[in-house]
MARGU-347807 format. One record per residue (C-alpha): residue number from 1; residue in one letter; x, y, z. Coordinates in Angstrom, 3 decimals. Example, Ala and Ser with C-alpha at 12.3 -4.5 7.8 and 13.67 -1.06 7.14 Angstrom:
<pts>
PT   n res       px       py       pz
PT   1   A   12.300   -4.500    7.800
PT   2   S   13.670   -1.060    7.140
</pts>
This chain:
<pts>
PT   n res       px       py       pz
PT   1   X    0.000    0.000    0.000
PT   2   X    2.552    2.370    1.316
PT   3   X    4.907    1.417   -2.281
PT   4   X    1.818    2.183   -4.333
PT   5   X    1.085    5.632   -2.655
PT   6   X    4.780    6.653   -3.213
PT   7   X    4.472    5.627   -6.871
PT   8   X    1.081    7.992   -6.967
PT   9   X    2.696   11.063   -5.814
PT  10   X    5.341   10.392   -8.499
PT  11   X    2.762    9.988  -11.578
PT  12   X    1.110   13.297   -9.918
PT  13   X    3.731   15.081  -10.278
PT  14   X    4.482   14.182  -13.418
PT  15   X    0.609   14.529  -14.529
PT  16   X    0.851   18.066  -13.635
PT  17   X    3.981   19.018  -15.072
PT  18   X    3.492   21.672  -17.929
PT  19   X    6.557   20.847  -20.405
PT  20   X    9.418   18.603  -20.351
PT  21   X   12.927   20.055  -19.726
PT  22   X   13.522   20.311  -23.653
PT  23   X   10.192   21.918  -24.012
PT  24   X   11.205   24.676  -21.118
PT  25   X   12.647   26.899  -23.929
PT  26   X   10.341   26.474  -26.698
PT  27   X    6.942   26.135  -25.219
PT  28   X    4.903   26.756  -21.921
PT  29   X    1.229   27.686  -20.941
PT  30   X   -0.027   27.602  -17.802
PT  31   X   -2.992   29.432  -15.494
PT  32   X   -1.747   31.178  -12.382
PT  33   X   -1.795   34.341   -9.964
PT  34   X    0.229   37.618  -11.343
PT  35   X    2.391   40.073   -8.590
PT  36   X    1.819   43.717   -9.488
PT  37   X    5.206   45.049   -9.506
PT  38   X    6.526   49.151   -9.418
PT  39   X    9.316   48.001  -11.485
PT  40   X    9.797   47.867  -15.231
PT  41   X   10.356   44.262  -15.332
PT  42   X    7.926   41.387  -16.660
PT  43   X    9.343   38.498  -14.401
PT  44   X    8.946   34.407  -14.843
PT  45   X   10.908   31.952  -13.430
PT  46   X   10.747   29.205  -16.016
PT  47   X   10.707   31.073  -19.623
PT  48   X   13.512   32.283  -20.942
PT  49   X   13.972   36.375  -21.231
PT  50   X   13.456   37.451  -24.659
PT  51   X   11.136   35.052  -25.000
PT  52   X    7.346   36.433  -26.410
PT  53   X    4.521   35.621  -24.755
PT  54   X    0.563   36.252  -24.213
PT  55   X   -0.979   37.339  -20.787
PT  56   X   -4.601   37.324  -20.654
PT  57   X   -6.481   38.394  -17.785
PT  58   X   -8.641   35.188  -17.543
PT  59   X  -11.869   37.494  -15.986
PT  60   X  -12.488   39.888  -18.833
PT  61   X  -10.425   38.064  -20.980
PT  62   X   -8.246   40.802  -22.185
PT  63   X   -4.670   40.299  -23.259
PT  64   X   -0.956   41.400  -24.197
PT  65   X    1.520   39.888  -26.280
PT  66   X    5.154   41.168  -24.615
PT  67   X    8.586   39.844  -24.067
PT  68   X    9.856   38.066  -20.728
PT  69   X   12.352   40.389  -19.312
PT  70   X   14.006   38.347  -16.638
PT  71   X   14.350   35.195  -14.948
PT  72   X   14.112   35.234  -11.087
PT  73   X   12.969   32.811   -8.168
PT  74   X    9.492   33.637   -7.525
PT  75   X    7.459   32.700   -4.561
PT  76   X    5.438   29.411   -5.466
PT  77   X    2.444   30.755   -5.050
PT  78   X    2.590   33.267   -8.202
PT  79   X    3.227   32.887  -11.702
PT  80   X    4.589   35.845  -12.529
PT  81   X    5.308   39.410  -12.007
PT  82   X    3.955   42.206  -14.275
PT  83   X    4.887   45.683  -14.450
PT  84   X    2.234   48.789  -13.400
PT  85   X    1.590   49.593  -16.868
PT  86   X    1.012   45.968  -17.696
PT  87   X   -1.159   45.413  -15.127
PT  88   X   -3.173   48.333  -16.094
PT  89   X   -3.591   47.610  -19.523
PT  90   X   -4.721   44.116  -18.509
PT  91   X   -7.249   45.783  -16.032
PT  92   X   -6.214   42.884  -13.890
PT  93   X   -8.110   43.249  -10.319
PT  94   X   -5.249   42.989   -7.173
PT  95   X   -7.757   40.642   -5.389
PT  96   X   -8.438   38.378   -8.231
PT  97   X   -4.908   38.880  -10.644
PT  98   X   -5.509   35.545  -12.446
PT  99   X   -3.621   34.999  -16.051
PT 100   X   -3.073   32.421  -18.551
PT 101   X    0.465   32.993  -19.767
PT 102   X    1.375   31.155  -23.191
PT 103   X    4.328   31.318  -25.087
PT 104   X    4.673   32.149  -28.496
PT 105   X    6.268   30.723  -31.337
PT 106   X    6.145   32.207  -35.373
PT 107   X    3.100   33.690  -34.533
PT 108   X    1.416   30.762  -33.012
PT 109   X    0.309   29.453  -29.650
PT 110   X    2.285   26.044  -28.836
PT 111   X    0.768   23.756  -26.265
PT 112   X    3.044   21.858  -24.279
PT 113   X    1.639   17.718  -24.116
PT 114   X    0.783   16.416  -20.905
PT 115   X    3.209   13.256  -19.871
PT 116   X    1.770   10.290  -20.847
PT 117   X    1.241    8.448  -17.616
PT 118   X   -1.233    5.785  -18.257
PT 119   X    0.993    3.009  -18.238
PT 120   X    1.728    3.995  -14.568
PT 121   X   -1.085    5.001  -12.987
PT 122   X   -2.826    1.226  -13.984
PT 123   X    0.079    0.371  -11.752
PT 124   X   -1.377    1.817   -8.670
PT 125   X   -5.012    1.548   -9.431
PT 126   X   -6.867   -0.067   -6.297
PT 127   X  -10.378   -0.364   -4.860
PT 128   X  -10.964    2.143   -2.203
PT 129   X  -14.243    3.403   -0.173
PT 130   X  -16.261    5.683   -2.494
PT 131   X  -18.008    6.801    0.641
PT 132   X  -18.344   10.846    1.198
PT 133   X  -16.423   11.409   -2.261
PT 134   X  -18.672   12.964   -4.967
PT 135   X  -17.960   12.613   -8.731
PT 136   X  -19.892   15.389  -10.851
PT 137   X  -19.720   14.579  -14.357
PT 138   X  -19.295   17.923  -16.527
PT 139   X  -19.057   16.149  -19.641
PT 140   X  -22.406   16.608  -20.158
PT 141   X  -23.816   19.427  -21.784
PT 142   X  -25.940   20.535  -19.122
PT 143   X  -26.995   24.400  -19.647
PT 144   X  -26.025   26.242  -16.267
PT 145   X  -26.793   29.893  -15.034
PT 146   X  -24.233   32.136  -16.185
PT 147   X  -22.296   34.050  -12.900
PT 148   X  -21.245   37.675  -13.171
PT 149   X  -18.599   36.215  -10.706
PT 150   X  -16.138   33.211  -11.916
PT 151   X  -15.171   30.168   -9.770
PT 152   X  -11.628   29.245   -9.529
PT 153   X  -11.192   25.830   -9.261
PT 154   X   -7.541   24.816   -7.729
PT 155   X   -7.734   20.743   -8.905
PT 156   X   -4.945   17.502   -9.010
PT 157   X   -5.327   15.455  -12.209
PT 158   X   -6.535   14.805  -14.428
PT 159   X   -6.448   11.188  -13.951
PT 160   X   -7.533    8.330  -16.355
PT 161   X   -8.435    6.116  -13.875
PT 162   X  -10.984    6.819  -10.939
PT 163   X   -9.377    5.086   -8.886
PT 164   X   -6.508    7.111   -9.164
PT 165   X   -7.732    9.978   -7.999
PT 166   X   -9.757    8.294   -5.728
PT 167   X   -5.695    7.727   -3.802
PT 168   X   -5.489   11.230   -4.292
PT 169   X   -9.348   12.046   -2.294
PT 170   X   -7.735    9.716    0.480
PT 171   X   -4.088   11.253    0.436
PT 172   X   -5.602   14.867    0.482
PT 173   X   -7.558   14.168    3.603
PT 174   X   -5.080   12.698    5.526
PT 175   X   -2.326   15.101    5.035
PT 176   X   -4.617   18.633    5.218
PT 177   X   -6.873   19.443    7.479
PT 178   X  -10.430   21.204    7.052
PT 179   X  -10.182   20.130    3.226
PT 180   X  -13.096   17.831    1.875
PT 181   X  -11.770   17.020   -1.998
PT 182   X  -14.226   15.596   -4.055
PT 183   X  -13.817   14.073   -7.665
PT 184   X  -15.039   15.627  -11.084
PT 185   X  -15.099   13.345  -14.159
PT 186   X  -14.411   16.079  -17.637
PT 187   X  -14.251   14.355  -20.890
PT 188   X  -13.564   10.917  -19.214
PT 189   X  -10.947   11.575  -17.038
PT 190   X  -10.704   12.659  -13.655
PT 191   X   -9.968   15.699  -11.626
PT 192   X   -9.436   16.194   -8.269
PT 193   X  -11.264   19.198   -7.192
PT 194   X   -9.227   20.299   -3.587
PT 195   X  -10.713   23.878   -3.252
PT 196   X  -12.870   26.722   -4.801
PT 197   X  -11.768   30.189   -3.840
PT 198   X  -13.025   33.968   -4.500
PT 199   X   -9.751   35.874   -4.465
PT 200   X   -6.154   35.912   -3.773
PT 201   X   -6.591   35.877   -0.134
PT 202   X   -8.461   33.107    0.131
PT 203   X   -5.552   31.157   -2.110
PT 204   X   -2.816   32.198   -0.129
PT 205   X   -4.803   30.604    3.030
PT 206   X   -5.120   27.197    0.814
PT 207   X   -1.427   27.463   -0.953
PT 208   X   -0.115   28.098    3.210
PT 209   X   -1.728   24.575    3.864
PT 210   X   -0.027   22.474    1.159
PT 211   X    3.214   24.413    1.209
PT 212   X    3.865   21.541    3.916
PT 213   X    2.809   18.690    2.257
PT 214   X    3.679   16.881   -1.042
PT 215   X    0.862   18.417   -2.943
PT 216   X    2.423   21.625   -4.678
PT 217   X    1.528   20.441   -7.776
PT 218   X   -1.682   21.189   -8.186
PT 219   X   -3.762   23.192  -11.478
PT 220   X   -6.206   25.866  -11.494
PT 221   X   -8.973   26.263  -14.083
PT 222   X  -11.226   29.392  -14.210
PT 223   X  -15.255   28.394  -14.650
</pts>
């Protein structure tokens, strides 16, 4: 049991990485919180200066193609640091500063692929207690009310198997407290949903909870 949890946390991990080493320089997209910053600096700590890429501010969806400026540690819980003027073009709200930033290549948008980890995760696929964990489908086209206010989603995954993440529902609870994950099943795979939160504040006070644990790599999604 113990063997097969260690070999989950390393297919998680892998699942959530965004590009290979190789594809480090080329290519990179990923959703995240930005750090308004006084200086004239656009900051990552993965992509290459020089390198062009596209912020959009994921609320009103407006966005800005510009060039990464400088490479610096960052503190894990942002993705990136954006000038003043930046920020204000964005109109990027300093409670709710959430971006997609993509690179770009000759004019088009590369997508870094997911690791394939199928092979591994059948490895540690095992019956558990389905008990208390809930498993929303949103494959479905199901018409829902549309929110002035958007829901960000901070998930692990997504996993082929169920009982995948199912480890993952069981491994959540019993390293954080007060959290109560539950599973939702998009385009037949599996996501972990950990938390739903309103604004930065409310991430920071999640992010402070797993900074202990294994469980850094997790995703957000914006719904």
């Amino acid at each position: 049991m113990r063997n097969k949890i260690i070999v989950l946390f390393f297919i998680l991990i892998a699942s959530c990485q965004n590009f290979s080493s190789y594809e480090k320089t080329i290519s990179y997209e990923n959703i995240g919180f930005a750090e308004n910053s006084k200086n004239e600096y656009l900051i990552h700590q993965n992509i290459p200066p020089n390198s062009q890429v596209r912020i959009t501010n994921l609320i009103n969806k407006k966005n800005i193609v510009v060039n990464i400026d400088k490479n610096l540690i960052l503190k894990k819980e942002r993705e990136i640091i954006i000038p003043n003027k930046y920020f204000d073009l964005l109109e990027l709200n300093p409670n709710l500063p959430i971006v997609k930033i993509e690179t770009i290549r000759t004019n088009k948008t590369f997508k870094a692929e997911n690791t394939k980890i199928y092979e591994e995760e059948k490895k540690v696929t095992q019956n558990i207690e389905t008990q208390d964990v809930d498993i929303v489908d949103l494959s479905k086209n199901v018409p829902s009310k549309k929110n002035s206010l958007n829901k960000i989603i901070i998930y692990y995954g997504d996993f082929v198997f169920k009982n995948s993440a199912l480890d993952m529902v069981s491994l959540l609870k019993n390293e954080i407290k007060n959290i109560n994950p539950i599973i939702i099943q998009v385009n037949k795979k599996f996501r972990v949903k950990a938390a739903t939160i309103n604004d930065i504040k409310e991430f920071d006070i999640f992010f402070n909870k797993i900074v202990n644990t294994r469980f850094e790599n997790y995703n957000i999604s914006v719904e």
